[in-house]
C-alpha positions as CSV (number, residue, x, y, z in Angstrom):
1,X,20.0,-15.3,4.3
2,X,23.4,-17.0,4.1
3,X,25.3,-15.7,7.2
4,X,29.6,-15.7,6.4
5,X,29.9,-18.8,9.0
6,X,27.1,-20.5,7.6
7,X,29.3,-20.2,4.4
8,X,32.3,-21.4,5.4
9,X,30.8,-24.5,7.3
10,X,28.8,-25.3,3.5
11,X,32.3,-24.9,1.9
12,X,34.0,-27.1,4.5
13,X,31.0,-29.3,4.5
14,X,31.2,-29.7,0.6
15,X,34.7,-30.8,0.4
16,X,33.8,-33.5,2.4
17,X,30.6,-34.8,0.5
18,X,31.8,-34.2,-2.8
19,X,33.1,-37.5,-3.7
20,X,29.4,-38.4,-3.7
21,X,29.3,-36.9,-7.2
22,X,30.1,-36.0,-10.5
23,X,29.4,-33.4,-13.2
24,X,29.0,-34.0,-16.9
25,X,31.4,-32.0,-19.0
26,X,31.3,-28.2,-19.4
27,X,29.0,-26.3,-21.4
28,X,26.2,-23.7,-21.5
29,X,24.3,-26.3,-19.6
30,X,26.0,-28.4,-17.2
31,X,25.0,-31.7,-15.5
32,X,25.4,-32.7,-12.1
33,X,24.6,-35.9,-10.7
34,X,23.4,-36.7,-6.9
35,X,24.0,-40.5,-6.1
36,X,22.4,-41.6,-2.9
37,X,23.7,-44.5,-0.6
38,X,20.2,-45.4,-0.4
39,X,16.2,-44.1,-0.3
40,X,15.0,-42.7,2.8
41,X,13.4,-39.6,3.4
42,X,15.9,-37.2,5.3
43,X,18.9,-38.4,3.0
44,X,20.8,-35.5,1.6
45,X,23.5,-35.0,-1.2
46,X,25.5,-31.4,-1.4
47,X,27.2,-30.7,-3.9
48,X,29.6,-27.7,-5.5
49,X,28.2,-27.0,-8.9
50,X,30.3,-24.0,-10.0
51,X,28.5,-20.5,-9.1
52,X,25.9,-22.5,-6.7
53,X,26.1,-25.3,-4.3
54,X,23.0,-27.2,-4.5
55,X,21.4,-29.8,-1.9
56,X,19.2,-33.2,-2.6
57,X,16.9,-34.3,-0.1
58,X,14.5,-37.2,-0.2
59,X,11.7,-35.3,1.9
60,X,9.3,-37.8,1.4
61,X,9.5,-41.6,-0.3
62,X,6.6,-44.1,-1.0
63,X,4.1,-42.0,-2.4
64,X,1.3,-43.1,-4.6
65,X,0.2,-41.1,-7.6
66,X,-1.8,-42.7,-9.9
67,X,-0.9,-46.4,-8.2
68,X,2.8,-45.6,-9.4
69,X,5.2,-45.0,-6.4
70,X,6.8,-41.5,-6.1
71,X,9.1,-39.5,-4.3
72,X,9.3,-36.1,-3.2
73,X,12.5,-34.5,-4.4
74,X,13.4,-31.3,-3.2
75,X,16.8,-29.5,-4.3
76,X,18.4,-25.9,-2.3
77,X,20.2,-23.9,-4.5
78,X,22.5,-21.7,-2.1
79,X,24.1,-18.7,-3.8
80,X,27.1,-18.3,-1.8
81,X,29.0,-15.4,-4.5
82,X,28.1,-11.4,-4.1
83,X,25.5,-11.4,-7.7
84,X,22.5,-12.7,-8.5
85,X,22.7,-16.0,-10.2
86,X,19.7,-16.4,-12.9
87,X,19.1,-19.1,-15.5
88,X,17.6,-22.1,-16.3
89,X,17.2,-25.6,-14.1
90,X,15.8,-29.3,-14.2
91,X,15.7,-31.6,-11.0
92,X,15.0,-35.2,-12.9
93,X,15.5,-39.1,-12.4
94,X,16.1,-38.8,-16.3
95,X,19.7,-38.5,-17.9
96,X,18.8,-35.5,-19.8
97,X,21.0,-32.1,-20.5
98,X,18.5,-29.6,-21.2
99,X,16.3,-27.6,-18.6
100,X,13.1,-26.6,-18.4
101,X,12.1,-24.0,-15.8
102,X,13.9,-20.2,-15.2
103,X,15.5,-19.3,-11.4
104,X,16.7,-16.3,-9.9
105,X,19.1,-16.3,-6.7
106,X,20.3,-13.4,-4.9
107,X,23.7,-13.1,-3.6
108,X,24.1,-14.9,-0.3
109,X,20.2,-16.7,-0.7
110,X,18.9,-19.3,-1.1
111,X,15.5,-21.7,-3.1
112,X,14.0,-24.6,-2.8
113,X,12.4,-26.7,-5.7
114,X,10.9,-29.9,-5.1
115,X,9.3,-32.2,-8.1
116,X,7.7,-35.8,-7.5
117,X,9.8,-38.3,-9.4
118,X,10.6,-42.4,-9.7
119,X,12.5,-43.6,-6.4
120,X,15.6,-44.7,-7.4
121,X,19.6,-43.7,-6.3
122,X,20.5,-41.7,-8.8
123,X,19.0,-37.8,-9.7
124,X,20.2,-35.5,-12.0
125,X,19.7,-31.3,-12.1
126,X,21.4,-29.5,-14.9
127,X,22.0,-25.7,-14.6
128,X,21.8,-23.0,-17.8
129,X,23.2,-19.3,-16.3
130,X,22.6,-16.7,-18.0
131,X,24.3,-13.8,-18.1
């Protein structure tokens, strides 16, 4: 549970990381993009996408599926606002606008997803909220 400190140190916290990103232009679906200064498990992005703040981490790098190398990419979606926020979501290495899998986050919670993608600097998870 998201505590009203906890709150205010993410919001504080985000104005000060935020430069490490950018979303694509507003729509039903919205892009955001995580840029990391380089890849190594425990590196983090946070960034403010609207309704959510949402959280990058590199929990683990150099992974071997299939004799390709993988990383584990987990994002936290942090509901800060009083209402559940549901809709649809997509952590990817892709440049892509569409999502692919359904969330629900209660006011003041928080998830975690993680998916196994290429290492590189650059991730991308697009939002869909439905209403």
């Amino acid at each position: 549970m998201i505590n009203s400190a906890m709150r205010f140190a993410m919001l504080f916290v985000v104005g000060i990381v935020a430069f490490g990103a950018t979303s694509g232009s507003a729509s039903a679906q919205q892009q955001h993009t995580f840029l990391f200064a380089d890849h190594s498990e425990g590196r983090t992005v946070l960034v403010p996408t609207g309704d959510l703040l949402v959280t990058l981490e590199i929990r683990r790098a150099g992974l071997s599926i299939a004799g390709n190398e993988r990383s584990e990419i987990c994002a936290t979606f942090e509901n800060p606002g009083g209402s559940e926020w549901k809709g649809g979501y997509r952590l990817t290495d892709r440049d892509v606008n569409d999502t692919h899998a359904s969330i629900r986050i209660p006011a003041y919670e928080s998830e975690v997803r993680c998916e196994t993608l290429n290492p590189q600097m650059i991730y991308y998870v697009v939002l869909r909220r439905d209403w």
